[in-house]
N, CA, C and O of each residue as an XYZ file, in Angstrom:
244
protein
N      42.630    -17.270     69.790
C      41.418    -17.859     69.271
C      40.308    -17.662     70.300
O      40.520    -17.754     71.509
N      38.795    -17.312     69.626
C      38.211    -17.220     70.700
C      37.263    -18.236     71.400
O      36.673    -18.861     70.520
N      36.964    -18.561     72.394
C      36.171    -19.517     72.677
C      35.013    -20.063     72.213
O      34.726    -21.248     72.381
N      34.116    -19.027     71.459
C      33.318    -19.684     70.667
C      33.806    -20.354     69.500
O      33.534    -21.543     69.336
N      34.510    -19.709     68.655
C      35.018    -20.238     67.929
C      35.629    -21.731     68.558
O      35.467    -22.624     67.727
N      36.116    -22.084     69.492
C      36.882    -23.199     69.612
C      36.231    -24.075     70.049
O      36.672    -25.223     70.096
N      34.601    -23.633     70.626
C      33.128    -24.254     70.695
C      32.663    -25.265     69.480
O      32.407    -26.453     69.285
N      32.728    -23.936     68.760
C      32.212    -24.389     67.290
C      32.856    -25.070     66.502
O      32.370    -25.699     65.562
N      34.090    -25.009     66.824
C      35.337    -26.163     65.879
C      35.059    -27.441     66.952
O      34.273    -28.263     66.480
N      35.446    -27.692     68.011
C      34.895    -28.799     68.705
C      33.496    -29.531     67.968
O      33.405    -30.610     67.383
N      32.677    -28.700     68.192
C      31.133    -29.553     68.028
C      31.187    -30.155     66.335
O      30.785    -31.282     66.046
N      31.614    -29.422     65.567
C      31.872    -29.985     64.650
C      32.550    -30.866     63.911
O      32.239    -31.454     62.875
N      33.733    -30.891     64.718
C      34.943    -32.519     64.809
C      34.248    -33.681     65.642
O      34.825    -34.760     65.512
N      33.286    -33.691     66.356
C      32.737    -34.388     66.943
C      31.622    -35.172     66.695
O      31.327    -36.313     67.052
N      30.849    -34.038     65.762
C      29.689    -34.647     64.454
C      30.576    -35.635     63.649
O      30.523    -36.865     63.626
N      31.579    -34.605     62.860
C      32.255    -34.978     61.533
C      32.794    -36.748     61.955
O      32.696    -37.650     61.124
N      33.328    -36.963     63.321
C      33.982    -38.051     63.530
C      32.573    -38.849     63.739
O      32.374    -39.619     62.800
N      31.609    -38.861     64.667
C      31.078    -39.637     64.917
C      30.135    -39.712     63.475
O      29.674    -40.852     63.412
N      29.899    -39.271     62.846
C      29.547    -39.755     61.525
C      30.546    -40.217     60.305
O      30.265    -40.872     59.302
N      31.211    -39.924     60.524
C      31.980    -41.271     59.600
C      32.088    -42.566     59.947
O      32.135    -43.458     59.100
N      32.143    -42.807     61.384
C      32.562    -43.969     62.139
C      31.112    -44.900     61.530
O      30.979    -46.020     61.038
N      30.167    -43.771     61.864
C      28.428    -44.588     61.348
C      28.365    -44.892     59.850
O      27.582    -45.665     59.298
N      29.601    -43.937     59.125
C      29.425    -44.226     57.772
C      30.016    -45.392     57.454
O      29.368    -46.221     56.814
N      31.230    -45.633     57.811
C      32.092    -47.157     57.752
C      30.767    -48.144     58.843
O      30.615    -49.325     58.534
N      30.416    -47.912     59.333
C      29.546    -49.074     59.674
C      28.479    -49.551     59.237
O      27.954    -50.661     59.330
N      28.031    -48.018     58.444
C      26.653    -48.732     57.399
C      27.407    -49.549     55.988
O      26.890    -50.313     55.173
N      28.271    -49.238     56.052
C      29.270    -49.883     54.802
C      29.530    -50.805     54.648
O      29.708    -51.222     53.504
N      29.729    -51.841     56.108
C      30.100    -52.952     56.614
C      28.895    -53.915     56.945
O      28.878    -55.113     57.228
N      27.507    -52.618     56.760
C      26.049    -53.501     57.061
C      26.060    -53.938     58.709
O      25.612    -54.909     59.320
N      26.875    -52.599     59.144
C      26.646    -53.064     60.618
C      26.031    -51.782     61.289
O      26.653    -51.006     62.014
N      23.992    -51.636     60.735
C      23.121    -50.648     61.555
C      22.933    -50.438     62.703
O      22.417    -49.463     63.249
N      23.485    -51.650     63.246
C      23.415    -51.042     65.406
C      24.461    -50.519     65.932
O      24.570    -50.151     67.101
N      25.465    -50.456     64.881
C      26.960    -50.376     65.591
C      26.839    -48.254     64.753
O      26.999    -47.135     65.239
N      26.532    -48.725     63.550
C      26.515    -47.101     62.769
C      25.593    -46.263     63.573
O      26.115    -45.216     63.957
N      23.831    -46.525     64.079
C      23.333    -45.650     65.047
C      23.752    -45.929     66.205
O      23.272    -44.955     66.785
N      24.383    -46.621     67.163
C      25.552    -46.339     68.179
C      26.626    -45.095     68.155
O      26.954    -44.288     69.024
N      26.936    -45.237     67.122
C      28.131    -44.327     67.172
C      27.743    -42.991     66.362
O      28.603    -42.236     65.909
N      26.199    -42.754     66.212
C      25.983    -41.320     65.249
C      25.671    -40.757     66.356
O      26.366    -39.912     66.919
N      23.965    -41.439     66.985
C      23.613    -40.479     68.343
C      24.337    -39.839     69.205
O      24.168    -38.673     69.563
N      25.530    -40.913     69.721
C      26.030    -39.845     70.739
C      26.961    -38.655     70.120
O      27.494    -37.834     70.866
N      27.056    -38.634     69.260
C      28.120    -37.839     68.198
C      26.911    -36.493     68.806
O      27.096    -35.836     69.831
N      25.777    -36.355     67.921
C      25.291    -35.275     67.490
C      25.112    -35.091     69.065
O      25.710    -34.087     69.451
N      24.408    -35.833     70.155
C      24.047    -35.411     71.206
C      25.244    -34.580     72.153
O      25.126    -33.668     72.971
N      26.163    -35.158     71.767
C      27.865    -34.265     72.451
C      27.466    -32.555     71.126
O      26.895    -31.568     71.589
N      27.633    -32.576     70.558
C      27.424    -31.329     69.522
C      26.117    -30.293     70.292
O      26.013    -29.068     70.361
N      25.346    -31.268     70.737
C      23.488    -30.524     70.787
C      24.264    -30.126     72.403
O      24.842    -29.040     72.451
N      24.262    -30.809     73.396
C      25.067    -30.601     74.317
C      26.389    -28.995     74.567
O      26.223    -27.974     75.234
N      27.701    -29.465     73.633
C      28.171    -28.004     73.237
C      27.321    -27.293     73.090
O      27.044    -26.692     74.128
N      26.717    -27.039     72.244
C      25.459    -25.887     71.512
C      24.894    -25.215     72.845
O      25.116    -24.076     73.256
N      24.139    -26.174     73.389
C      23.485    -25.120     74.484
C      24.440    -24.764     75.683
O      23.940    -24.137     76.616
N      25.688    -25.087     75.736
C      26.914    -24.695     76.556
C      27.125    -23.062     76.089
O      27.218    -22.063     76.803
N      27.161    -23.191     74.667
C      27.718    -21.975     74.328
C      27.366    -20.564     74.990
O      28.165    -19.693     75.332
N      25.809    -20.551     75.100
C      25.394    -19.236     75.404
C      26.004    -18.657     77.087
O      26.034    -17.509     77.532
N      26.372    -19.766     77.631
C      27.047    -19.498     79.275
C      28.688    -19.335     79.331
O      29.459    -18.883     80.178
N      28.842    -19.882     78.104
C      30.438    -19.483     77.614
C      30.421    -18.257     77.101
O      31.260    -17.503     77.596
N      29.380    -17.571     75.831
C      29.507    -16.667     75.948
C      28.900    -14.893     77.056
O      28.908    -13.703     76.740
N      28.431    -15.688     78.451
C      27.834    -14.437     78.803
C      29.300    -15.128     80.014
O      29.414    -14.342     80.955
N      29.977    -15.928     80.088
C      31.035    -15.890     81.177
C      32.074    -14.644     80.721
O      32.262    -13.590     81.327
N      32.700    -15.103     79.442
C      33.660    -14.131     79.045
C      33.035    -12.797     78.639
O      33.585    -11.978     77.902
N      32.080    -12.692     79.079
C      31.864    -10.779     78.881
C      32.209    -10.440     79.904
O      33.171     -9.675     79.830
N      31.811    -10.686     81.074
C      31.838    -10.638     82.465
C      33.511    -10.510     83.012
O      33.764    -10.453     84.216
């Protein structure tokens, strides 16, 4: 498997989880606890994302 790929499956289990967790909490009517647990979701994802381009100029090298 290649590392981007395993980039891109990461950042996206990481959205996918931290937005459900926000989805059961808007469900429960609990809005500080649901944007608690979305932001850092996407910010770990936005984070990966700009990792990627040094992951991919490491493995050319």
């Amino acid at each position: 498997m290649s590392v981007r790929f395993a980039f891109l499956t990461l950042a996206g289990a990481i959205v996918a989880l931290g937005l459900s967790v926000a989805a059961v909490s808007l469900t429960q009517g609990l809005i500080d606890q649901a944007i608690a647990f979305a932001w850092p979701s996407l910010g770990a994802a936005l984070a990966a994302g700009l990792a990627w381009p040094a992951v991919r100029n490491s493995s050319a090298a």
